[in-house]
C-alpha positions, 0 to 999 in steps of 0.5 A: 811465456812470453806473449809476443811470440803469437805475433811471431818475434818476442820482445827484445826490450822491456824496462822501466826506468826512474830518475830525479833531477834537480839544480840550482843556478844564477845569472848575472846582466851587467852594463858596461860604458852603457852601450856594452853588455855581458851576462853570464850564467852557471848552473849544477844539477844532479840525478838520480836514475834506477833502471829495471831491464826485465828478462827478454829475448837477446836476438844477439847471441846463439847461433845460426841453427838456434839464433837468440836466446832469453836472458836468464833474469832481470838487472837493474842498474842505479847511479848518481851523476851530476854535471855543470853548465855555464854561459858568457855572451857579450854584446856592443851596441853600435849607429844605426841599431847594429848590436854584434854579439858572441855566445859561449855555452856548455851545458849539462843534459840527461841522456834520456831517449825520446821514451825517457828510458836511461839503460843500465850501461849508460847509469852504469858508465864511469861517464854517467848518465848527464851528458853535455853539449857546448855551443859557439856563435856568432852574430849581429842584430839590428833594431830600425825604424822604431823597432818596426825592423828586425834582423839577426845573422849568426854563424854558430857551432854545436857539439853535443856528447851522448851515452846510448844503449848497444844492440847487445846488452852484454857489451858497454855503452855507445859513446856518440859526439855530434858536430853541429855548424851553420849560419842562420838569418831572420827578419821581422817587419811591421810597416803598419799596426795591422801588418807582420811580415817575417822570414828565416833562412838556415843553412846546416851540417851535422857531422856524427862520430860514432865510438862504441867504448866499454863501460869504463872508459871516460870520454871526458 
């Protein structure tokens, strides 16, 4: 007896979801012929994710005189998954303030939705449930006048792998990969103690690729 049905159209998702995560990480920040600079950074994590998909309406299956049907029983799905990131930026202080600079980084992420729901076919994909993204740029920074100037330009490139959810739940996680490329430029000024003036420009494309893939079946 589903009571979404008084507003017409019973519920097509009900879950709850659990995960832990937790990690460890450093850093290092060292100088080099005092005016070159390189940090570098690695970190692990690792989680553990429970999901419950309870007994709803599949508006997938059936047929065009019986469209839909209600799942039988209730699935859970529980996994672990863990992944890496680490990070190398580089930068060379120059005249007049102009410090260029270059970032490499590749991180791990959970591939929770924007309501922290992790489906079973994400868990239960050989890809797991942790994600990763990798970001290039870019750039130079100025610091003038005393430090009342500040600029920054960067050209960078982000890409980002996700595992989702499919509309029908009897098929195996969605694979997706976002390319992410642009330039961004930011000033900030304070000519005088009691005055602050500060500006930003973006420019960006995103381009998405989507690859529906069954649940075993590794992007990596």
């Amino acid at each position: 007896d589903d009571a979404s049905l008084a507003t017409g159209y019973p519920y097509t998702n009900i879950n709850t979801t659990q995960f832990t995560e937790a990690g460890a990480g450093l850093m290092f920040d060292m100088d080099f012929w005092q005016n070159t600079n390189l940090v570098v950074g690695a970190r692990w994590d690792t989680s553990d994710a429970r999901n419950t998909d309870y007994a709803a309406f599949n508006f997938t299956t059936g047929t065009s005189a019986n469209p839909g049907r209600f799942a039988a029983d209730n699935v859970t799905a529980s996994g672990n998954d863990s992944g890496e990131s680490y990070s190398v930026s580089l930068s060379h202080k120059l005249p007049y303030g102009l410090r260029p600079y270059a970032t490499y980084a590749r991180s791990s992420i959970t591939l929770a939705g924007s309501s922290q729901q992790i489906g079973n076919a994400t868990i239960l994909s050989d890809t797991g449930h942790i994600g990763e993204a990798e970001l290039k740029e870019a750039g130079i920074k100025s610091s003038m006048f005393n430090d009342r100037l500040f600029m920054a330009v960067a050209y960078y490139e982000q890409s980002r792998f996700d595992v989702t959810e499919p509309d029908d739940p009897s098929f195996g996680a969605e694979v997706s990969r976002t390319i992410t490329e642009g330039w961004e430029f930011e000033f900030k000024y304070a000519p005088m103690k009691n005055l602050f003036i500060g500006g930003y420009a973006t420019y960006k494309e995103a381009r998405y690729v989507d690859l529906p893939v069954s649940a075993n079946i590794n992007i990596d």
